[in-house]
N, C-alpha and C positions, 0 to 999 in steps of 0.2 A: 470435392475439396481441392483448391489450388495449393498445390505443394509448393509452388515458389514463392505464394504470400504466408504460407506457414512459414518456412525457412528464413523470410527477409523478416516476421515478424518475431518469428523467436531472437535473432539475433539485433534485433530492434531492442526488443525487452529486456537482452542481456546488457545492452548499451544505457538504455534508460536504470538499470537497476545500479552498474559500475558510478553511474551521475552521482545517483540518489545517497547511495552509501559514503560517496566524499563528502559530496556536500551535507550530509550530516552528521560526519565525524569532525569538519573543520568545523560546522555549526556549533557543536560542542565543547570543541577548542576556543572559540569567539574569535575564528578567522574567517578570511571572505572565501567565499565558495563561487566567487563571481568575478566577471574581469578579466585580467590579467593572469590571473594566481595560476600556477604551474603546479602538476602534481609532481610531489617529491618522494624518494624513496624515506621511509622513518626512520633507518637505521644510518644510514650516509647522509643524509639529506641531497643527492643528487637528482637532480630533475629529470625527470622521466622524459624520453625519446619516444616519437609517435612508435616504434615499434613498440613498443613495453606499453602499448595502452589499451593494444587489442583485447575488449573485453573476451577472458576466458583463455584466448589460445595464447595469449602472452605466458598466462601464468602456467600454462604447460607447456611451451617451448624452452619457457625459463627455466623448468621443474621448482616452481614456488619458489624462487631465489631471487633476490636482484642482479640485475646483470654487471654490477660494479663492484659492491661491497662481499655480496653472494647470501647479505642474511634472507632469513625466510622469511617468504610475504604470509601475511595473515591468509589463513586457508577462509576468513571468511569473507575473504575479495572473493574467491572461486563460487561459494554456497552461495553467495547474493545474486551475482551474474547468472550461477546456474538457476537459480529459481525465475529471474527476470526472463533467460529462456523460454520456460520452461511454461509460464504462463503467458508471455506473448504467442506462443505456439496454439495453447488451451484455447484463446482468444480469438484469435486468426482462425481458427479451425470450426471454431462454433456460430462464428459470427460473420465471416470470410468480410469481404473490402467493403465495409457499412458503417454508419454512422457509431455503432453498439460497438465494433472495434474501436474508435476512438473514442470514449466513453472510458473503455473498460484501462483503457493505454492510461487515461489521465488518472483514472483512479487508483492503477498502482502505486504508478509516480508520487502521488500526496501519503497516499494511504501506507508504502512504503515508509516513506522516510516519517511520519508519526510515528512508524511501527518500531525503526528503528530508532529513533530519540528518546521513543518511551523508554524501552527495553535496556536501551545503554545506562538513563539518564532520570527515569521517571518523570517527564518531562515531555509535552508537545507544546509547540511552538504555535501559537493561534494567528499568527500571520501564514504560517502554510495552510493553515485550517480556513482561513479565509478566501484566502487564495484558490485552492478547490473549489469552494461553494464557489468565487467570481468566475471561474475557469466553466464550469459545471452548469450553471445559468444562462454565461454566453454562448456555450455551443446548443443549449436544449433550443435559446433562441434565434443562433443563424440558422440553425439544419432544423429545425422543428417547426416553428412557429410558437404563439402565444400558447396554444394549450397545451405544448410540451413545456413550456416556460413555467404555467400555472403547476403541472404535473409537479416537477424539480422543487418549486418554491410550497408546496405542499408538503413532500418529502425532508425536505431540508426544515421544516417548522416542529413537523412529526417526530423525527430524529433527535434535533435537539430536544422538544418538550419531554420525552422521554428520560434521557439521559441528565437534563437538567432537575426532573422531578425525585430523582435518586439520589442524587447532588445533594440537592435540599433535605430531603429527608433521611439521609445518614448520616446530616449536620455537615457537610463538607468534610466530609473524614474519610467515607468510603470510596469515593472516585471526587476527578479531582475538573475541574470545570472545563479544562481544556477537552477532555473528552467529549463533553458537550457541544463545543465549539468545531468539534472534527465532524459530528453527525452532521451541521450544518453543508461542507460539503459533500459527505456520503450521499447524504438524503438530496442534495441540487444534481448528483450525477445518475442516480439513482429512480430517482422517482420514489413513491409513496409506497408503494407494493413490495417492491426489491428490496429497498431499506427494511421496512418490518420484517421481510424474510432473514434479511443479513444480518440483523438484528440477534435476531433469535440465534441462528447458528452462532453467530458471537459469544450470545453467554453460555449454549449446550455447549460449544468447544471448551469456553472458561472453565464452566464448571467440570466436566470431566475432565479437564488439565489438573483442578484444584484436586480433584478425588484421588486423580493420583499420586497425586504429591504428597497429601498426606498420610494416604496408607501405605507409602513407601517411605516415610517419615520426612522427606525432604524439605516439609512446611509445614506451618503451625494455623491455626484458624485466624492468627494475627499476623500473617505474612500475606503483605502487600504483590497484589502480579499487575502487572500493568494493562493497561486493557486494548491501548491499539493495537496489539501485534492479533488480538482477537478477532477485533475491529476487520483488520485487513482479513483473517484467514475467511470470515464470516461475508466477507462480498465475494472473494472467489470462491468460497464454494455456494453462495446463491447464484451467481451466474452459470455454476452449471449444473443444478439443479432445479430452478425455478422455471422450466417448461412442467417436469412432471408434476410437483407441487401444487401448482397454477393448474393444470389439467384434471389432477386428483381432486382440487376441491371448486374448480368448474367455473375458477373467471379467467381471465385476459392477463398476460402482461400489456403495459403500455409502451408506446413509443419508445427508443428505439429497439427496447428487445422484444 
């Protein structure tokens, strides 16, 4: 294991997650997340200094406070950066300086900020959704060749025909199409195999979220959860499960993992 490309990718990760999370909260607001635009603090509105933007150690240098005003930053600037860590580390560690590290880099990136729009919003944005599957496509085909190309566009078909066939037959009521449109990238970064696995853990994770929720009474059989943030937890944990998996029942993964 190269510890300095674990390190430079954890904090890679915590960088890409601090991105993700503005740019899906401005997303929400229908401000630009692009350009120009300056991050501000919410409570002053004063624009952040490159010190105050170091993902993580800003917000413990500051002790969660701005540095002008002193109100508290949202503790979940911290928990998003630290999970960005936390899985660029997973990543880099599993996969060390490979194609599958950049793979797994972009898939949070998308699959993140889904996970957050969902979550806040009930709501995914199918220009990010697209965006993946175009992202997802073109790296299977600079670093792969056509038949990592074919693998992605197999996956990405499989993915959505899945999630689109649930669509249709819950009448559009019980998931909502944009889900559909997110497998599209899943499955282009993914491949065929990965996706069905992430798949799965997606709805095992759902549904034991759901069980416990409502025997702790927190929800009702008509309470709505969203499904990217499953979505996401269901590809990181196939990427690090999907050697034994794949070994226990005695095929291959494909390119790049």
């Amino acid at each position: 294991m190269n510890a300095a490309l674990v390190l430079f990718s954890a904090y890679f990760g915590a960088c890409i997650a601090s991105f993700v999370l503005a740019a899906a909260e401005r997303t929400l607001e229908e401000k630009k997340w692009y350009g120009g635009e300056r991050s501000k603090c919410v409570s002053c509105g004063k624009t952040l200094t490159a010190s105050e933007l170091f993902p993580i150690f800003s917000f413990l240098f500051q002790k969660g406070r701005c540095k002008n005003c002193g109100a508290e930053i949202a503790r979940e600037c911290l928990y998003t950066e630290l999970l960005g860590a936390a899985c660029g580390a997973l990543f880099a560690a599993r996969f060390g300086f490979s194609p599958a590290l950049l793979f797994c880099c972009t898939a949070f990136l998308f699959l993140l900020f889904s996970a957050l729009t969902d979550a806040k919003s009930g709501y995914i944005y199918d220009n990010w959704a697209f965006a993946m599957a175009g992202f997802g496509l073109a790296e299977r085909l600079l670093f792969g060749g056509f038949q990592a190309l074919t693998d992605g566009i197999t996956g990405a078909l499989a993915g959505f025909a899945l999630l689109f066939a649930i669509y249709l037959f819950s009448r559009k009521k019980g998931m909502g199409l944009g889900d559909a449109y997110l497998m599209l990238g899943f499955g282009a970064l993914f491949g065929l195999k990965i996706t069905l696995l992430g798949l799965y853990c997606a709805f095992f994770a759902g549904g034991c979220t759901a069980a416990v929720l409502l025997l702790a009474k927190k929800a009702s059989r008509k309470t709505a959860l969203p499904l990217a943030p499953f979505l996401a937890a269901g590809a990181l944990l196939a990427v690090e499960i999907y050697s034994a998996v794949f070994g226990y029942l005695g095929i291959t993964a494909d390119w790049p993992f």
